[in-house]
C-alpha positions in Angstrom: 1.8 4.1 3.9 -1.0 2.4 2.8 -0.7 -1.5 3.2 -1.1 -2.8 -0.3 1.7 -0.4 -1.0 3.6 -1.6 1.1 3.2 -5.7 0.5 4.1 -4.7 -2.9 7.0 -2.8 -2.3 8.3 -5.4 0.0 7.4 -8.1 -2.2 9.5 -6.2 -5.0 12.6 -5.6 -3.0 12.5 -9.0 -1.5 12.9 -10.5 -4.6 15.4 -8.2 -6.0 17.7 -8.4 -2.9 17.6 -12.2 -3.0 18.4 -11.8 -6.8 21.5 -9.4 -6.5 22.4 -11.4 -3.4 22.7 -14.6 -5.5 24.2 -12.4 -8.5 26.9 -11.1 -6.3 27.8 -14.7 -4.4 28.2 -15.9 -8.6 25.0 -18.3 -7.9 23.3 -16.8 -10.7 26.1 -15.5 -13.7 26.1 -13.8 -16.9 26.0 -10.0 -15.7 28.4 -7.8 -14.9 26.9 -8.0 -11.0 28.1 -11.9 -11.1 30.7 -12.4 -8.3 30.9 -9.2 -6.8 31.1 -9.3 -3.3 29.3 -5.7 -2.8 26.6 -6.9 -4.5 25.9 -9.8 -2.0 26.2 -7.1 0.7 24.0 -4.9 -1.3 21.5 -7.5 -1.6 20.9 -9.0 1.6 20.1 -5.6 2.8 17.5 -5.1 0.5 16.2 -8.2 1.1 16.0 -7.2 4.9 14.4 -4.3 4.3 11.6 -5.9 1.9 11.1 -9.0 4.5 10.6 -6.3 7.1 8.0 -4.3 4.9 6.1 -7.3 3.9 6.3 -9.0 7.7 4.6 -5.5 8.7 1.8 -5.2 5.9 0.7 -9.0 6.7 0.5 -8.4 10.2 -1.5 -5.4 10.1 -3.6 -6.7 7.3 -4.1 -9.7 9.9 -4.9 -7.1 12.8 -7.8 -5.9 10.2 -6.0 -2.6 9.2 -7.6 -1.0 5.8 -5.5 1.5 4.0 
């Protein structure tokens, strides 16, 4: 996977786990995801899974990987 590819998809889940995570611990209200518990659940692991994406592009950007 190419790494810009992957910073951005990383970056996009990131930010949508944290979202759903904070929709589904009733942090952020007004949609039908508010308070659900799955969605925390949900969330987090998305979140993982972007953090580990992004943590991965950085790195081998830093190493001096093109793609």
């Amino acid at each position: 996977m190419k790494i810009w590819i992957r910073l951005v998809v990383g970056a996009l889940l990131l930010l949508s786990g944290v979202v759903w995570s904070l929709q589904g611990s009733d942090v952020i209200g007004g949609s039908g995801m508010s308070g659900q518990a799955q969605w925390l659940v949900i969330g987090l692991f998305v979140a993982v899974i972007g953090a580990v994406l992004l943590v991965g592009g950085v790195r081998k950007l830093r190493a001096g990987e093109r793609g």
